[in-house]
C-alpha positions in Angstrom: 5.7 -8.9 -9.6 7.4 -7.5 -6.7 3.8 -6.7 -4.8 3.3 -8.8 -1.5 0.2 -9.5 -0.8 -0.5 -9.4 2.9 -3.7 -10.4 5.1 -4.9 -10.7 8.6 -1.7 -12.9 9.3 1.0 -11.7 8.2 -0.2 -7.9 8.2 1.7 -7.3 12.1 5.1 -8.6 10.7 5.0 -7.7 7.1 4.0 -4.4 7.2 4.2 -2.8 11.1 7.2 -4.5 11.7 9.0 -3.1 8.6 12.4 -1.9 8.9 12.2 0.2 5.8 9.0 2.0 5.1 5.7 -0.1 3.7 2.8 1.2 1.5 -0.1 -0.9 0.9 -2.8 -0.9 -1.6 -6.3 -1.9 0.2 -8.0 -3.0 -2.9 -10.5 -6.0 -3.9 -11.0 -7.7 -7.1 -14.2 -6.3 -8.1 -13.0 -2.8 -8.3 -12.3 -1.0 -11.4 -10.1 1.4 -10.2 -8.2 -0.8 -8.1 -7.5 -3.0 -11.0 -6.3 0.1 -12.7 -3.9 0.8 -10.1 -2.4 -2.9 -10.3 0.2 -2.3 -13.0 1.2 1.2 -11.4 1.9 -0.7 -8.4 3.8 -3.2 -9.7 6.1 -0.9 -12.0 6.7 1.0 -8.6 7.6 -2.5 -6.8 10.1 -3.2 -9.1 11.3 0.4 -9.2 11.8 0.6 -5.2 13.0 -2.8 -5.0 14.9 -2.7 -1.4 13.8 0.4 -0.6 10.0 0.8 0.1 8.0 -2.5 0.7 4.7 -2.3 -1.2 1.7 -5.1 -0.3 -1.8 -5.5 -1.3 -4.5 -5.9 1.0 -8.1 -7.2 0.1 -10.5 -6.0 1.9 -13.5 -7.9 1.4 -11.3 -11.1 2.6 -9.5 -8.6 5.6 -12.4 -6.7 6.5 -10.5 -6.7 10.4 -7.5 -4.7 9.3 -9.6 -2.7 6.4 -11.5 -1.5 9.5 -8.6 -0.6 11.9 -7.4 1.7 9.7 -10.9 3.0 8.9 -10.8 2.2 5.3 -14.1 3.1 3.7 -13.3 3.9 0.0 -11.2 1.8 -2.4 -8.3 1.9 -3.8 -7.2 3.7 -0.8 -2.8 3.7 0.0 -1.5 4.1 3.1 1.9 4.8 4.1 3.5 3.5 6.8 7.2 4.1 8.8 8.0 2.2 11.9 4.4 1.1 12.2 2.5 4.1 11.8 0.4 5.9 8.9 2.4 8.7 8.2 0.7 9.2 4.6 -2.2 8.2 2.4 -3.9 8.4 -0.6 -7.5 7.2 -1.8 -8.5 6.8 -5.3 -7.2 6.2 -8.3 -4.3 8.4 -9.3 -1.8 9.0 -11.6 1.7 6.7 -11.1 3.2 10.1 -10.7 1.2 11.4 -8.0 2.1 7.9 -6.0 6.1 8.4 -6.7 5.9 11.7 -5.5 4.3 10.4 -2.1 6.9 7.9 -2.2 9.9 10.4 -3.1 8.4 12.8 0.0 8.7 9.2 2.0 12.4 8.5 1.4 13.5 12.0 1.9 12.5 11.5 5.4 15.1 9.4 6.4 
């Protein structure tokens, strides 16, 4: 599993301070379609391995950051290049709708 899972300490240098662009999955384990989502996301770790960091964030234990970035419905995705949401997606959706996003990402650079 290629998925980092990040909290309320290592969120600042893991994800904002990214050198190559972050998306992270706010999820919690009681959710049905987050746990759907798991395997897509970790098929898409391995896949953009080096390019695209990808983390998990549970947000009943991270309710601070969950909040900052006014997170209200899970699974929700969020995007991020040199600290800043530039994308998102919430729900559960198919791995091709997430590699897309992610293709749109990369093209950016």
């Amino acid at each position: 599993m290629n998925v980092i899972k990040v909290n309320n300490e290592n969120f600042q240098e893991e994800v904002l301070g990214s050198e190559k662009p972050a998306l992270v999955d706010f999820y919690t384990d009681w959710c049905g379609p987050c746990k759907m989502m798991a395997p897509i996301m970790d098929e898409l770790a391995g896949q953009y391995i080096g390019q695209v960091g990808i983390y998990k964030l549970d947000v009943s234990t991270n309710t601070d950051i969950a909040s900052q970035f006014g997170i209200s419905s899970i699974p929700a995705f969020l995007f991020f290049k040199d600290g800043q949401v530039v994308d998102n997606i919430v729900g559960a959706v198919p791995k091709e709708v997430v590699e897309e996003k992610i293709q749109s990402f990369l093209k950016q650079d």
